[in-house]
Backbone bond lengths (Angstrom), bond angles and torsions (degrees), N, CA, C in turn:
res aa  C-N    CA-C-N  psi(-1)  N-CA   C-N-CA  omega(-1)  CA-C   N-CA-C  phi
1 X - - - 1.461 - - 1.529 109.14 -
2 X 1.356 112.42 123.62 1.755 110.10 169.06 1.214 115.81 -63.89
3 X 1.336 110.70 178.79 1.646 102.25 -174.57 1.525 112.22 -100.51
4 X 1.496 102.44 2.54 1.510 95.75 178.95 1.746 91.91 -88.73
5 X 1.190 122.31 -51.73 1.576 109.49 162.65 1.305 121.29 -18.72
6 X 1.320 102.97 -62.66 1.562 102.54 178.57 1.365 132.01 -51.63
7 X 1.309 112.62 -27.77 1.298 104.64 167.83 1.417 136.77 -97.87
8 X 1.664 99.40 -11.99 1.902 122.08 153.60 1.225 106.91 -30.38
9 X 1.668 96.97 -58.17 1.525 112.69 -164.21 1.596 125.03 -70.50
10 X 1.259 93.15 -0.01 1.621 97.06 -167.48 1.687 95.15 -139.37
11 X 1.152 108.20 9.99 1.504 115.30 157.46 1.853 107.03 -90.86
12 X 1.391 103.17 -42.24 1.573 109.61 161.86 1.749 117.62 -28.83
13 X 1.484 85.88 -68.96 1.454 94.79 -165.47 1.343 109.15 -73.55
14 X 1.390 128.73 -9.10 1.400 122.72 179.71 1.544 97.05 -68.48
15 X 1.856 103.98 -52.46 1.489 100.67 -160.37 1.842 112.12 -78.60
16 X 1.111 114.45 0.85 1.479 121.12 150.23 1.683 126.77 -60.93
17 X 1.275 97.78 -45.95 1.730 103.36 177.09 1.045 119.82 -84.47
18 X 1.558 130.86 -18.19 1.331 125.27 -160.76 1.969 90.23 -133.23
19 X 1.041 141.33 -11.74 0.879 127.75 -170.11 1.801 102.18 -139.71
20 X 1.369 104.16 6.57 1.499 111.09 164.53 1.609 122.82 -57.44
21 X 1.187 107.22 -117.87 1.716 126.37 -166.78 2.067 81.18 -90.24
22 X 0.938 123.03 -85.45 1.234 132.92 175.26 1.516 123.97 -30.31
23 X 1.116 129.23 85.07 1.639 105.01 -161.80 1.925 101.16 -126.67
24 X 1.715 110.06 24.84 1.115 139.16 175.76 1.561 99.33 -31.87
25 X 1.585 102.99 -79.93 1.480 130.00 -158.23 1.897 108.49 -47.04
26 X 1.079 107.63 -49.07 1.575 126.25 -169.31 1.296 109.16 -81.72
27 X 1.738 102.36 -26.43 1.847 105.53 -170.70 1.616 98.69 -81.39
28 X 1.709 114.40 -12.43 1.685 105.35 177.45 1.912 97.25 -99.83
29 X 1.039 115.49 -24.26 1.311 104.06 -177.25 1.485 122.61 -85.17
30 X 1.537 115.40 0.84 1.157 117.44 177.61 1.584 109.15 -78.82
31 X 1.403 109.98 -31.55 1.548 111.86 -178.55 1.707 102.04 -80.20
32 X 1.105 128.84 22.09 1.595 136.10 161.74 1.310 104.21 115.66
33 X 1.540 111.89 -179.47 1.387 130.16 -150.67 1.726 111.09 -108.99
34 X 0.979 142.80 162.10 1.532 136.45 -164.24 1.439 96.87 -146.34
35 X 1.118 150.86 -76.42 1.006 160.75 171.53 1.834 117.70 63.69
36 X 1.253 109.10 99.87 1.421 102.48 -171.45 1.788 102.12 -82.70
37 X 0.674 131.09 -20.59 1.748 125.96 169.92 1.494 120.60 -137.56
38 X 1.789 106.76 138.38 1.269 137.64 179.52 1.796 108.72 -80.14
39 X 1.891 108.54 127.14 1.278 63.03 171.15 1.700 86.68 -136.11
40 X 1.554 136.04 171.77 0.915 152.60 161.42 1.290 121.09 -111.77
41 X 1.794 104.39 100.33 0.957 114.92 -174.24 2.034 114.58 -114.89
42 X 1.383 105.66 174.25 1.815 97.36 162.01 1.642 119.72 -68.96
43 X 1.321 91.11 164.33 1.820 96.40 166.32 1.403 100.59 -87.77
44 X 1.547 133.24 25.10 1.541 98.80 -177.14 1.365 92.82 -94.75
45 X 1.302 107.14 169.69 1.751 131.14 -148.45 1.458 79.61 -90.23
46 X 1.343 147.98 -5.25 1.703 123.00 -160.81 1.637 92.16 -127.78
47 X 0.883 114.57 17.50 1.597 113.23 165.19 1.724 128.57 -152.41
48 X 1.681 83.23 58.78 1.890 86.80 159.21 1.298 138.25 -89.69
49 X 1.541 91.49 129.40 2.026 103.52 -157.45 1.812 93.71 -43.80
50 X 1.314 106.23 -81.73 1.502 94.32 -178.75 1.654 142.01 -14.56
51 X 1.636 107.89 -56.38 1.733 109.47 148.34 1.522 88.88 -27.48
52 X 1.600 90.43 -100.57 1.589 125.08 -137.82 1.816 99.43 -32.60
53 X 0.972 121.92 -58.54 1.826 130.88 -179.64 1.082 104.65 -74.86
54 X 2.274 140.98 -0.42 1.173 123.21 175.58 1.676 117.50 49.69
55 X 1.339 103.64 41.03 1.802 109.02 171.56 1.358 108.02 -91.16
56 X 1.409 119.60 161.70 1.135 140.43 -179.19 1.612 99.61 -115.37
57 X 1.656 92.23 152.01 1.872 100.48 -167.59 1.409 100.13 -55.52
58 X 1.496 112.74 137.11 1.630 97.57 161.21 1.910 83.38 123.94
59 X 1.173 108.73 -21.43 1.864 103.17 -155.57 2.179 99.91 -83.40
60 X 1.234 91.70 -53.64 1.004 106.89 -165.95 1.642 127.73 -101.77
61 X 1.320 138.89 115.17 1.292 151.64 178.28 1.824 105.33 -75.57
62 X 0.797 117.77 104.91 1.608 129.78 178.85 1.374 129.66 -106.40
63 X 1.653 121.37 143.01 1.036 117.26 171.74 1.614 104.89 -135.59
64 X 1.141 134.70 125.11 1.493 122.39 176.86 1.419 123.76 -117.00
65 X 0.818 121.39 129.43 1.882 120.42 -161.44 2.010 85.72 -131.08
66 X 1.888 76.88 -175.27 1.758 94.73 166.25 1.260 130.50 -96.93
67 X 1.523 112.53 87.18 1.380 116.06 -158.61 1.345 124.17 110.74
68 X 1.096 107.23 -13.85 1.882 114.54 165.48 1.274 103.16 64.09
69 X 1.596 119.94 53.88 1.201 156.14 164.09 1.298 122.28 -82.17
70 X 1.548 115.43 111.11 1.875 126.67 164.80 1.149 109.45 -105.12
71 X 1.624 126.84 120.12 1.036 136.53 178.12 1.951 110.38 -79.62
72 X 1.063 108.39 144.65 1.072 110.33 -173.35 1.378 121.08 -51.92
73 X 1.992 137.44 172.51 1.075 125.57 -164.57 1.590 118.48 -82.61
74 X 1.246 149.98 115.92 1.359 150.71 -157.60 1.477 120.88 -159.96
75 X 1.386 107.17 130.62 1.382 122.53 -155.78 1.835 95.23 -113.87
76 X 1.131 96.08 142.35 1.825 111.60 -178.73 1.335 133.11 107.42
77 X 1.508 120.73 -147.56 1.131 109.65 -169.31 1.883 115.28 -51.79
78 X 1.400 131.49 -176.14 0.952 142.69 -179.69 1.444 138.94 74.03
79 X 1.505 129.22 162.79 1.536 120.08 179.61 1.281 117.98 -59.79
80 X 1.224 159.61 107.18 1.273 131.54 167.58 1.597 129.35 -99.29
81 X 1.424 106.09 61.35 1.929 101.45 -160.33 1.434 111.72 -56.20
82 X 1.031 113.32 -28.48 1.887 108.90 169.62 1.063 122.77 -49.54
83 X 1.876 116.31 -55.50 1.252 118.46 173.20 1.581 124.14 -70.97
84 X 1.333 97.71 -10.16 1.429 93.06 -170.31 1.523 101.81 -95.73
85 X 1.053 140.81 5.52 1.403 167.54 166.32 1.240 133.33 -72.48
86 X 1.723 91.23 -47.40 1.836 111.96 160.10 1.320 96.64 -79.13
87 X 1.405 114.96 -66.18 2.047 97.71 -161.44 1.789 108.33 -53.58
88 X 1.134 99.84 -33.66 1.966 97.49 169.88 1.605 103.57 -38.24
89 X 1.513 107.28 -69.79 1.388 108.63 -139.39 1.648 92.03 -93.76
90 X 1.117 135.85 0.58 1.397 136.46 -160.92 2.020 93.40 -104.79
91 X 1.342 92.45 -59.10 1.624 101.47 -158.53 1.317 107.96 -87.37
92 X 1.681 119.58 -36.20 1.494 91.00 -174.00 1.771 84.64 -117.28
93 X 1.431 155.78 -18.42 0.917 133.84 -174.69 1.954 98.97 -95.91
94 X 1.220 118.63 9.49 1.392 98.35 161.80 1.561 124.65 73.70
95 X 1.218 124.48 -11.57 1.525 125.16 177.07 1.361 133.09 -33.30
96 X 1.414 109.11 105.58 1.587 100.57 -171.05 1.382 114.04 -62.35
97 X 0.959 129.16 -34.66 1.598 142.68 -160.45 1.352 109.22 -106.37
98 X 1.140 127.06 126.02 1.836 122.95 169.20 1.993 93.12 -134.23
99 X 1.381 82.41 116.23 1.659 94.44 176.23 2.094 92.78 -113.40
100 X 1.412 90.92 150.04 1.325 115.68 172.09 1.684 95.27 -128.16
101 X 1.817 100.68 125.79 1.131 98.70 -172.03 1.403 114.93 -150.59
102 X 1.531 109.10 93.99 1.567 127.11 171.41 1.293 142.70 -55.49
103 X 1.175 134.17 157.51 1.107 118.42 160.50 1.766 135.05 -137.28
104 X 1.555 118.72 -159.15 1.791 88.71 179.62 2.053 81.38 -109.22
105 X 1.684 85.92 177.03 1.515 120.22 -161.83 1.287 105.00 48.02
106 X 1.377 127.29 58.10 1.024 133.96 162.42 2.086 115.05 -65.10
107 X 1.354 109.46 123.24 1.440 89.31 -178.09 2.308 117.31 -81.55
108 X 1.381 85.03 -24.55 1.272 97.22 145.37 1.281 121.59 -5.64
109 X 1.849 95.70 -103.37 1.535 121.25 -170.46 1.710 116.70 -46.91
110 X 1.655 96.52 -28.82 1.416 102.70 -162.22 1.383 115.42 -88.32
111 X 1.744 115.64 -22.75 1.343 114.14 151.79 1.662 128.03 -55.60
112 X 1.307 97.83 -40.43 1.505 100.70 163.57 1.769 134.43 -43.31
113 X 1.879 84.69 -41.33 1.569 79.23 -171.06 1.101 103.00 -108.51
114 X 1.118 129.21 21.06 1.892 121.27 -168.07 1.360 104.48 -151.52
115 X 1.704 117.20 -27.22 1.194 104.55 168.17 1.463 102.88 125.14
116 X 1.651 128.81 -159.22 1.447 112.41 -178.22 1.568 75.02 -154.48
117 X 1.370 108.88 130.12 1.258 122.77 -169.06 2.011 119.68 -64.81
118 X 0.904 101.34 171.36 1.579 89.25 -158.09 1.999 97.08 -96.54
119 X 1.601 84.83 126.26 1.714 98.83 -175.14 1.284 96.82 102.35
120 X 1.295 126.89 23.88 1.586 129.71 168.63 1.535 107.78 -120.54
121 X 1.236 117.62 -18.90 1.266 120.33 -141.82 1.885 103.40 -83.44
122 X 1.224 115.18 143.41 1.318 129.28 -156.43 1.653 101.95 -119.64
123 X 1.810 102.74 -174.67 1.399 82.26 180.00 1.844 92.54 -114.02
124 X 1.001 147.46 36.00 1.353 150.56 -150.08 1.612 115.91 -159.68
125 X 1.110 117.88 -34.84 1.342 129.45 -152.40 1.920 91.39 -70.73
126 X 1.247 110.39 -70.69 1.408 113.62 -162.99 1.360 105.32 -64.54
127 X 1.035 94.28 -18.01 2.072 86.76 -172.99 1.489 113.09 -84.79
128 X 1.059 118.80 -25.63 1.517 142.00 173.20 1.798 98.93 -69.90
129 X 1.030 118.63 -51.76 1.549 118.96 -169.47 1.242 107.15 -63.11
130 X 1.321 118.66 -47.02 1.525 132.74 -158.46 1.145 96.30 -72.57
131 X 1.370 128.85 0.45 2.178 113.99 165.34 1.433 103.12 -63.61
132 X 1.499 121.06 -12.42 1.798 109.08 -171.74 1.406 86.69 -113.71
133 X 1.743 149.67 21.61 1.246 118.43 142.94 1.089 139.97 7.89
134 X 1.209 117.35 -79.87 1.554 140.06 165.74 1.319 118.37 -23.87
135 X 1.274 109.31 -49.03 1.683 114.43 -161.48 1.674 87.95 -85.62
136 X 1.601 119.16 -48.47 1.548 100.70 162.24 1.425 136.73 -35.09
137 X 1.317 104.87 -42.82 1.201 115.86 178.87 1.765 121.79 -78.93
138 X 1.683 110.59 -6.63 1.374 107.82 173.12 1.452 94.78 -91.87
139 X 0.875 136.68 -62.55 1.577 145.12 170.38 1.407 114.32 -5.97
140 X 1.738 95.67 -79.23 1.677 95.76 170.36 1.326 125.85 -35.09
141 X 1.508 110.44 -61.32 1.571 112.78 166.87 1.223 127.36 -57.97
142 X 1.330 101.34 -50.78 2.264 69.80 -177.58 1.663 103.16 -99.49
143 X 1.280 121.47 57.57 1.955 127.00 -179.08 1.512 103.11 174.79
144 X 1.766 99.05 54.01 1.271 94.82 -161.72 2.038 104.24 -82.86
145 X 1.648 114.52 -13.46 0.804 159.83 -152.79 1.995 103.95 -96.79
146 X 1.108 113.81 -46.04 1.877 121.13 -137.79 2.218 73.93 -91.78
147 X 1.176 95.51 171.42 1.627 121.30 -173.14 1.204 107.58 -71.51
148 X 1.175 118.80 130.11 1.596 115.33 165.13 1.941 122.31 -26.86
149 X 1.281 93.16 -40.14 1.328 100.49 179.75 1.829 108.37 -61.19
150 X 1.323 105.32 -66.96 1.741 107.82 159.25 1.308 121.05 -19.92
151 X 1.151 99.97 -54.08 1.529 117.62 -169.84 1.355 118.13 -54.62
152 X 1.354 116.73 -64.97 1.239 122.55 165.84 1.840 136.45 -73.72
153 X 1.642 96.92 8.09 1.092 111.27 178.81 1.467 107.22 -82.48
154 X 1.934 109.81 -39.77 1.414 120.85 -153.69 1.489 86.90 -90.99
155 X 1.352 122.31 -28.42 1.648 122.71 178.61 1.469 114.34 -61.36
156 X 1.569 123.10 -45.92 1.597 133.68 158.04 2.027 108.00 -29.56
157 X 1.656 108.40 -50.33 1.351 111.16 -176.14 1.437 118.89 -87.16
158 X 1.424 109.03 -17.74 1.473 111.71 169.92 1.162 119.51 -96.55
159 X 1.554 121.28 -10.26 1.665 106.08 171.69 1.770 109.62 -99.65
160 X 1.273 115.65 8.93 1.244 119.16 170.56 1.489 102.96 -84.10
161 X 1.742 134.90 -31.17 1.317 118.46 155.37 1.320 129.14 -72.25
162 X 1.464 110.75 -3.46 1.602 122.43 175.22 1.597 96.13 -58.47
163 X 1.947 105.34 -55.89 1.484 92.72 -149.98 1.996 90.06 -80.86
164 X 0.680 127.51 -13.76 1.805 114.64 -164.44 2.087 76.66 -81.15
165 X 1.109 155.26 -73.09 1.219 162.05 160.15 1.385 88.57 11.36
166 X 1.545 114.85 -66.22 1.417 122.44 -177.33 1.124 126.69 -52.05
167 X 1.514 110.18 -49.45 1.448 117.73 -162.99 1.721 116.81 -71.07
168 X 1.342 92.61 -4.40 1.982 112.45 177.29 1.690 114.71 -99.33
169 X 1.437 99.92 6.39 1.203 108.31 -178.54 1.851 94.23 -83.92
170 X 1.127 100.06 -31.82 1.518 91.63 -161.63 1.578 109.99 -93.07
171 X 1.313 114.37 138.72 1.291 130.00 -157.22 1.937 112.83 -50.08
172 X 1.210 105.09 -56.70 1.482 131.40 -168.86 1.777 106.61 -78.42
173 X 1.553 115.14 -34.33 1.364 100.17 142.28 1.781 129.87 -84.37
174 X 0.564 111.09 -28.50 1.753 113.37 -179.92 1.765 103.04 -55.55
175 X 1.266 116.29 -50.21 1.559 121.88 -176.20 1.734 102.00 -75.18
176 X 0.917 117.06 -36.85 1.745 103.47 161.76 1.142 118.01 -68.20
177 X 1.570 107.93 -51.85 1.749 77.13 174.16 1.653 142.79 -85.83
178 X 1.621 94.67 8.01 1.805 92.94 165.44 1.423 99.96 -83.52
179 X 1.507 126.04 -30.36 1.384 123.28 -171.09 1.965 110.00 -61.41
180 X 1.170 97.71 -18.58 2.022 110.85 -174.53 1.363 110.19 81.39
181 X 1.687 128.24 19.72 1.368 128.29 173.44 1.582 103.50 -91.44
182 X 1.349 120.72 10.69 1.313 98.51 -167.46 2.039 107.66 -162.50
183 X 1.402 105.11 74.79 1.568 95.74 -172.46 1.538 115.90 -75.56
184 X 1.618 106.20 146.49 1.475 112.66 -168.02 2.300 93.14 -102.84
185 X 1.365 101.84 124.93 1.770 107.33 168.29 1.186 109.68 -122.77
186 X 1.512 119.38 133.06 1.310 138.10 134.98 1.535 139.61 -50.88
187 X 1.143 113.46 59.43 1.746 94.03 -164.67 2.153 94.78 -107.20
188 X 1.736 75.96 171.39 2.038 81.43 -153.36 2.052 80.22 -127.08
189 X 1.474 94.88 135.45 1.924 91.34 179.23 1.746 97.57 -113.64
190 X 1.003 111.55 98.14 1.656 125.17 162.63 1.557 118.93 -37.27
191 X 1.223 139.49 78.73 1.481 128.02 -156.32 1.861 111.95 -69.72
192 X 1.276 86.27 -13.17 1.821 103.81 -165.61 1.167 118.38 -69.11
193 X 2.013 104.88 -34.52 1.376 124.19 -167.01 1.252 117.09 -117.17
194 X 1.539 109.89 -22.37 1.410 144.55 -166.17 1.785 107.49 59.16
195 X 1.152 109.48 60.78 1.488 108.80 -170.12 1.803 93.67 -133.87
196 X 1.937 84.18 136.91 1.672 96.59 177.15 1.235 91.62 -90.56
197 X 1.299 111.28 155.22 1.554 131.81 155.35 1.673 109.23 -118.92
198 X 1.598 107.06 172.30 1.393 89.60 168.16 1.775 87.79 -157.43
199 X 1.353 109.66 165.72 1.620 92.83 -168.60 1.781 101.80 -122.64
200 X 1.068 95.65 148.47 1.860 123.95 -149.90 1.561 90.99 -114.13
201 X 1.293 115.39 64.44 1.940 112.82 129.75 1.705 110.35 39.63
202 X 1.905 83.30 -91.45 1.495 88.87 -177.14 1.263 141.09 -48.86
203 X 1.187 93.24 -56.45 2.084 123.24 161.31 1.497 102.05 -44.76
204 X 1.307 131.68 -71.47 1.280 157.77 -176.48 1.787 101.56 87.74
205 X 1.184 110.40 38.49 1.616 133.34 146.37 1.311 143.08 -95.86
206 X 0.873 130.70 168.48 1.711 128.97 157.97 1.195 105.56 -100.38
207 X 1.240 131.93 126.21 1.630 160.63 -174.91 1.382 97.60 -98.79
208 X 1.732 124.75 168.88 1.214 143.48 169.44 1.668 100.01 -84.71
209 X 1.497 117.35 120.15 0.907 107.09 169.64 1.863 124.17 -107.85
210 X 1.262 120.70 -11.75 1.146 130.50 145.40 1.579 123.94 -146.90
């Protein structure tokens, strides 16, 4: 089977389950969308929030980039689909919840810290990565020592506080969430172990979250 087959075929079965005998789900979502949580996730193909959280259409407000990256808050010239993504889902769709949600072997993270190998190199890729600098730069310092592999593991968990870091940059989220209409999560999806984590403020860790 090709892979454009493959997804004919599983466009089938979508429109069998949801638009079969049952046509409940779609007959409330056609009159618009509700969505109690945002989430910002990667484009890699092995971690869709929907799988991974078992949501149904309608659950989840999404944004997917390289690296599950929010660029900081900035007004003027240029595209901004990230931001324009949050004020969507923040201001007029209301989302209580905005999770940013990473994972490991990210190829992402690993351009960041090692670079993008030569005869790969694009005109977008590095410049886009380098919004989590920072978290490179905590890494190096305190693991100045641990394996590349380390390296980019602890970089996966530190640029996921890059982007929540970010997401307080911007005015209209920051005042929701001191107001309590609007909680900001970190959670990290382990592909190795298949284990969520999510990271706890207080602790200033990532905990098991299911």
């Amino acid at each position: 089977m090709t892979d454009i087959q493959k997804l004919i075929t599983g466009f089938k079965r979508f429109h069998e389950n949801y638009f079969g005998g049952d046509q409940e789900l779609f007959g409330q979502l056609k009159q618009g969308q509700n969505p109690g949580a945002m989430v910002i996730a990667c484009s890699d193909s092995r971690v869709d929030p929907a799988i991974l959280l078992d949501c149904q259409p309608g659950d989840l407000f999404m944004v997917r980039n390289v690296g599950n990256l929010v660029p900081p808050y900035e007004r003027g010239a240029g595209l901004h689909g990230v931001s324009t993504a949050l004020e969507f889902g923040v201001c007029v769709l209301g989302v209580e919840h905005l999770i940013v949600l990473g994972h490991s072997r990210c190829g992402g993270v690993r351009a960041l810290m090692q670079g993008i190998p030569e005869g790969e190199q694009g005109e977008f890729i590095f410049g886009w990565v380098n919004i989590a600098a920072r978290a490179k730069e905590r890494v190096l310092a305190e693991l100045p020592n641990a394996t590349p592999e380390r390296q980019c593991s602890a970089c996966e968990e530190a640029s996921i506080l890059v982007s929540l870091e970010n997401l307080l940059t911007f005015p209209w989220i920051r005042s929701r969430v001191e107001q309590g209409s609007l909680v900001l999560h970190g959670w990290y999806f382990d592909i190795d172990t298949g284990e969520l984590v999510a990271y706890d403020p207080a602790q200033g860790s990532f905990k098991p979250l299911a």
